[in-house]
N, C-alpha and C positions, 0 to 999 in steps of 0.2 A: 504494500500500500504506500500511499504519497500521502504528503501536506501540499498543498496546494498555495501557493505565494503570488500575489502578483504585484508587481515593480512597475512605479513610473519610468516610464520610457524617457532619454534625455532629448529637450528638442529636436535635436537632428534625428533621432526616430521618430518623433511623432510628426514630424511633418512628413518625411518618408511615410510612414506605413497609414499616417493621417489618424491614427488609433493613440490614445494617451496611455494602456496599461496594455504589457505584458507579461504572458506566465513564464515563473519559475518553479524547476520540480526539486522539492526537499523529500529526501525519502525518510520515512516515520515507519518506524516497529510500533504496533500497537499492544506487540504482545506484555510491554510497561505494565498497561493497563488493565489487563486478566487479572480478576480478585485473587491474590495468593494468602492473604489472613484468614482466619476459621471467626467469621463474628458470632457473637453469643446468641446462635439460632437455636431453640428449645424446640426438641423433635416431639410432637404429639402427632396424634390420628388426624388431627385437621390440618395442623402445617404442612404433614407430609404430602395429604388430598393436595391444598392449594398449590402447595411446589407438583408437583405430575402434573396439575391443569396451566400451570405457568410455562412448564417443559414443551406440552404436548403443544399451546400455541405457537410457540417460539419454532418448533420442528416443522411445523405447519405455516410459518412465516404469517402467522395472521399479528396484524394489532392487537392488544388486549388493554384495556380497559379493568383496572381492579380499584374498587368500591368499597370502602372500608373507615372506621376512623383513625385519625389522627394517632401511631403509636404502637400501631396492632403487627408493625414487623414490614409490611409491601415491600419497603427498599430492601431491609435484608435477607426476604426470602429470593427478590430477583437475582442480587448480586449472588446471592448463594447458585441460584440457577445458570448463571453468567459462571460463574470459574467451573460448575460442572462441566459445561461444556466448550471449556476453555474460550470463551469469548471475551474480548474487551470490554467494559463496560464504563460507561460513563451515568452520573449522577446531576440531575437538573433541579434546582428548586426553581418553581415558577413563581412569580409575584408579579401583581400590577405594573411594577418598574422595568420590567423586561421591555425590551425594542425587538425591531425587527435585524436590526445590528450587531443585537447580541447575539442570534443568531445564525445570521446569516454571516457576517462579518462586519471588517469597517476599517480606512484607513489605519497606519500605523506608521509614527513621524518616525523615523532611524535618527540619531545624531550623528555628524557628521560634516568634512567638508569637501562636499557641500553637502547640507541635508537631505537627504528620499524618504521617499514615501513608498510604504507597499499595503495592498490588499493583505489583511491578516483574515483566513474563515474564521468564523466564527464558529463555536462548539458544537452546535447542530451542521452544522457545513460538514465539519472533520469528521463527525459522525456516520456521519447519511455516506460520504465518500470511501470510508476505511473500513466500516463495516461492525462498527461498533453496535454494543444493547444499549439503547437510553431507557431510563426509568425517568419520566417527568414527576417528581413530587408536588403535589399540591396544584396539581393539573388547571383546577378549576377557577385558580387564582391570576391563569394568564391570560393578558389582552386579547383581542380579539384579531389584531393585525399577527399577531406571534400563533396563533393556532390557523387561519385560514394559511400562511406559510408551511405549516406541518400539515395541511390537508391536501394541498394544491402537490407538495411534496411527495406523500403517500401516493394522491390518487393517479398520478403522471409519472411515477417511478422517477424524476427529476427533479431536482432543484436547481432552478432559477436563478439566475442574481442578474438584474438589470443594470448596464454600463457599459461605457466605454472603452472596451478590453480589445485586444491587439487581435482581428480576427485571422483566421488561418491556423491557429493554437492551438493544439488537443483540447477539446469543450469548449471550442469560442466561436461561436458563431457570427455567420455573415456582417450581422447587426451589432457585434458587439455584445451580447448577450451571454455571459457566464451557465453552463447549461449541466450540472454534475448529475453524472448518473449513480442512482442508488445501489452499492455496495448488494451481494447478494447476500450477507452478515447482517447485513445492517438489520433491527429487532427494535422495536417503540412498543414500549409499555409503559401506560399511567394509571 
């Protein structure tokens, strides 16, 4: 898998290629990321149920959706299901304060002389790309612009990023148009 970077272009490319950003590829192990701690998951008759119905979606690449309150274990029985199956996982709390930036990405100034600028993805980006499990916590606490993003994403196997990007570029379309294809690892559950 890759991180996905992209660089403003110095003048003399962007008037050449007329496009202001091009990709660069950083290669990323995700395997960092595979839970390798034991958290304090207490095995009963219902935990073990919940964990197989978590298993069996995830094997089944379906979304899942888990309903419960606040404390009752979701994130660590997924993670638990994430290192079973050696998968990367990542962890989201959602809040009203989330953007669509945070997600998808956003500028990032480098210091330097002279100063650049690169597209950093954002954590749902790196996700959907590498093939990561996201657990969204507190699912129902996120805007409305950050979930029609994670639907639009689901339903079209793609993510999006509109801009300016150097077309001709692995995922960059005609228009400029950042176009990532979703990892077939990749697993959302909230």
């Amino acid at each position: 898998p890759h991180l996905y970077f992209l660089s403003l272009q110095s003048r003399a490319q962007q008037d050449a290629t007329g496009a202001r950003w091009a990709v660069r590829y950083l290669v990323e192990d995700t395997t960092a990321m595979i839970p390798r701690r034991k958290r304090n998951l207490v095995r009963t008759p219902s935990v073990d149920l919940h964990i197989q119905e978590i298993e069996e979606a995830c094997r089944q690449n379906h979304p899942l959706l888990i309903i419960s309150p606040t404390g009752l274990g979701k994130s660590t029985m997924v993670e638990h299901c994430a290192q079973q199956f050696g998968a990367p996982f990542k962890r989201f709390v959602m809040s009203a304060s989330l953007s669509k930036e945070d997600f998808l990405g956003k500028l990032v100034l480098h210091p330097g002389d002279p100063p650049w600028f690169s597209f950093g993805l954002g954590a749902f980006a790196y996700s959907f790309v590498n093939g990561c499990w996201v657990f969204l916590d507190e699912f129902n606490l996120a805007p409305d612009p950050v979930l029609q993003v994670i639907e639009l994403a689901l339903d079209r196997g793609v993510l999006t990023i509109p801009g300016n990007f150097a077309p001709g570029v692995r995922w960059v379309g005609p228009d400029g148009t950042l176009s990532l294809p979703r990892h077939p690892n990749f697993r959302l559950i909230a």
